[in-house]
C-alpha positions, 0 to 999 in steps of 0.5 A: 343887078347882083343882089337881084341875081342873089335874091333870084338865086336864094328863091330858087336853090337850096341854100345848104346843098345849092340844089335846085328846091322845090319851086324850081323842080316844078318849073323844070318838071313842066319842061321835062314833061313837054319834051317827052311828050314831044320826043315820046319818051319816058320821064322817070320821075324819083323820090328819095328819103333818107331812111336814119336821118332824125337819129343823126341828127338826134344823136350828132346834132344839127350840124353834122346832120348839115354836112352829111346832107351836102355829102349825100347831094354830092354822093347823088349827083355823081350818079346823075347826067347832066340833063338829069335833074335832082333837088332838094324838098327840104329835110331829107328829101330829094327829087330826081327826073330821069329826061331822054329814057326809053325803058324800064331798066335804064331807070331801074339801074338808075336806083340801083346805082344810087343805092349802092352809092350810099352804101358806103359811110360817109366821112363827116365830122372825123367820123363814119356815118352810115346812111341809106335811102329809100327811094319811090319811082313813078314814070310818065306817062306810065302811072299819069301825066300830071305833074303833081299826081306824079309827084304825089305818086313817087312820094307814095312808092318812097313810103312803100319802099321804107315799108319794106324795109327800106334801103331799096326802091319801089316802083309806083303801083295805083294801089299804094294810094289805099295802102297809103290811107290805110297806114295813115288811118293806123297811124291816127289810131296809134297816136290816140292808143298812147293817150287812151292807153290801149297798150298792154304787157304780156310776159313770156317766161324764161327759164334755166335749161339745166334746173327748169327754173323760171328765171324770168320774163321777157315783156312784150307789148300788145295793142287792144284797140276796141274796133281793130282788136288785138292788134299784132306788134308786126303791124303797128312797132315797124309803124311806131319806129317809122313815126317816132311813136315808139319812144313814148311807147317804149317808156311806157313798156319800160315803165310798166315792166319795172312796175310789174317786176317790182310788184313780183318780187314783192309778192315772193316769187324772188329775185326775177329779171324782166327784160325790156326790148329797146328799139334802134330809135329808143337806144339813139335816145340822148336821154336814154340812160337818164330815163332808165335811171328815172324809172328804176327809182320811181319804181323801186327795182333794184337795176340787176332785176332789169334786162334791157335787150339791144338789137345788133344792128342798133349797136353796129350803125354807130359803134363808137357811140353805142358803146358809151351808150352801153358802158353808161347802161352797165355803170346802172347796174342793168343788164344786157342782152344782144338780141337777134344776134347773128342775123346781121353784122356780127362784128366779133372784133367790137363784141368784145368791146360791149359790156353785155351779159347774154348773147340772144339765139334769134329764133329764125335759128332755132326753128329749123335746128334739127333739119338745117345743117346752117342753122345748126352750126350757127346756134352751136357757134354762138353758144360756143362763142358766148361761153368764151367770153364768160356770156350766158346764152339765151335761145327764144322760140323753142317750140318742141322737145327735140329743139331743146335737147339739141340746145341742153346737148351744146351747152345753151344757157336758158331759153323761152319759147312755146313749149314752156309758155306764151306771152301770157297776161300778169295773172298767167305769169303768177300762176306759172310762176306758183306752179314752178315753185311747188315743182323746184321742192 
């Protein structure tokens, strides 16, 4: 009689986590829908994704990605009643039912409490491990009365919400069905664009603000599919970091980069650098500076000629690892650049602590310098704070005149921007770089 409990217990619980899986939330779905039905309630019906849980357990291993899953359980049951229902679907997946609810808010407060739960590290492992949740909301009999069609649509409402940026929650709408094929259709075409090889560079100069002297290019890639067209990174990156696709990607535009760079230099045009974006999911790579190291010898660049630029959040989720990563990066002899910096975390007290070379003005800063008092203190402040701690400062999207006296006037160090140049394909970069050596004469 024990071992049949057991076994009965193992078909309908999660082992890991010891809540209910996928088949008892059906059954307990169908329950739920009768008594609403019967009370004439409304049954809020969530599901929830773990926005950074692959890097964890990419970068920290299966076994903690194990402990912060119980965590994460535990942290959603506190937030729950007991006539609520939470399980587990396998992965990082959950589902909730919200039973006895009357209104809107009652289930909006819901999310918004879960939010805030999770917005506090957890403790695993004698470490700190951040993670947030994204969360799709559908209510019966609101948006259906089906149980598997309300699944299906708060499943639809969590990929909104990582759509938008995640760490929030989105309510289902019936249009997120198309939205959802439409994504699903982009992404097909971007897996077949890494076979074909669809992508391409283009570069953007960077020059020294005291001489005018291009020092050098900053490399972004684009999409050409042939019936899309060009397709703008803010459409497809978001969709390849979602899906992993940014990792191939972001080799083949490091790859490229140094292949160009090389090439450059071996034309004449001098010792230039090329910087090279990584993305948060590139940087918590395990293999990172490995492939770095693969790539500037099968190309030949010489690893003072690559700029690889970091986003400050990628180094804030995990400071600790980052910096191993970041001290391994700087043993290469690469240089690094902290991008964006100043649009999140900002933490000076672990700045010191990161081997880079060059603080990176975001350009939502620049763009509105000669009219915003804010705007114009921060970029100030951080070239000031660069120049304390022996930094060079770069400002990007410099698009008039009066922007970059304002950056000369304060000290700035280099910048890129329209008004020098787009990102121009290698032949333009070629002929701006021949015209700005006749004019250094």
């Amino acid at each position: 009689m024990k071992a049949e409990q057991q076994l009965a217990h193992l078909t309908q619980y999660d082992a890991l986590t010891g809540l209910p899986n996928r088949m008892l939330l059906r059954d307990r779905l169908a329950q739920a829908l009768a008594r609403a039905k019967r009370a004439q309630t409304l049954l809020g019906v969530m599901f929830l994704g773990l926005d950074n849980f692959k890097e964890i357990n990419d970068s920290l291993g299966h076994a903690v990605g194990d402990q912060v899953l119980v965590e994460v359980s535990n942290r959603l049951r506190g937030c729950l009643r007991g006539t609520d229902t939470i399980a587990r679907h396998g992965g990082d997946e959950f589902s909730i039912l919200l039973e006895d609810v009357h209104s809107m808010e009652e289930i909006t407060r819901v999310a918004q409490k879960l939010l805030a739960a999770m917005a506090a590290p957890l403790r695993v492992a004698e470490r700190d491990v951040y993670v947030t949740p994204s969360i799709g909301i559908t209510v019966y009999p609101l948006d259906d009365l089906a149980p598997d069609r309300l699944l299906r649509n708060a499943e639809l409402a969590m990929s909104q919400a990582k759509q938008e940026g995640r760490n929030n929650f989105q309510l289902f709408s019936p249009d997120m069905g198309a939205r959802s094929e439409q994504r699903l259709d982009l992404q097909t075409r971007l897996r077949r664009a890494i076979e074909r090889e669809e992508f391409v560079l283009h570069y953007q100069p960077q020059l020294e603000i005291s001489t005018g002297r291009i020092i050098g290019v900053e490399a972004l890639v684009r999409w050409n599919n042939d019936e899309l067209g060009l397709v703008q990174p803010a459409r497809f990156i978001p969709l390849a970091e979602d899906t992993g696709l940014i990792v191939p990607i972001g080799e083949w535009v490091l790859r490229t980069a140094c292949r160009q760079m090389r090439a450059w230099q071996s034309q004449g045009y001098g010792k230039l650098v090329v910087a090279v974006n990584l993305s948060p999911r590139q940087f918590n790579q395990r293999n990172l500076v490995q492939t770095v190291e693969d790539i500037l010898r099968d190309s030949g660049l010489d690893a003072g000629s690559l700029e690889l630029e970091i986003t400050e959040g990628s180094v804030m989720r995990r400071t600790e690892d980052a910096i191993v990563t970041l001290d391994r990066l700087h043993a290469l002899g690469v240089q690094l650049s902290l991008d964006d910096f100043g649009t999140g975390y900002s933490s000076l007290a672990y700045l010191k602590r990161f081997p880079v070379n060059k603080l990176k003005v975001d350009q939502s800063f620049v763009r509105d310098i000669q009219t915003n008092k804010d705007d114009a203190a921060i970029v100030t402040t951080v070239v000031a704070l660069a120049k304390l701690l022996g930094l060079t400062a770069i400002a990007e999207g410099v698009e008039t005149p009066d922007q970059l006296d304002f950056l000369r006037v304060n000290g700035c160090d280099e910048y890129q921007g329209y008004l020098f140049s787009r990102p121009l394909p290698p032949e333009g970069v070629e002929s701006l770089l021949q015209a700005n050596a006749r004019e250094r004469r």
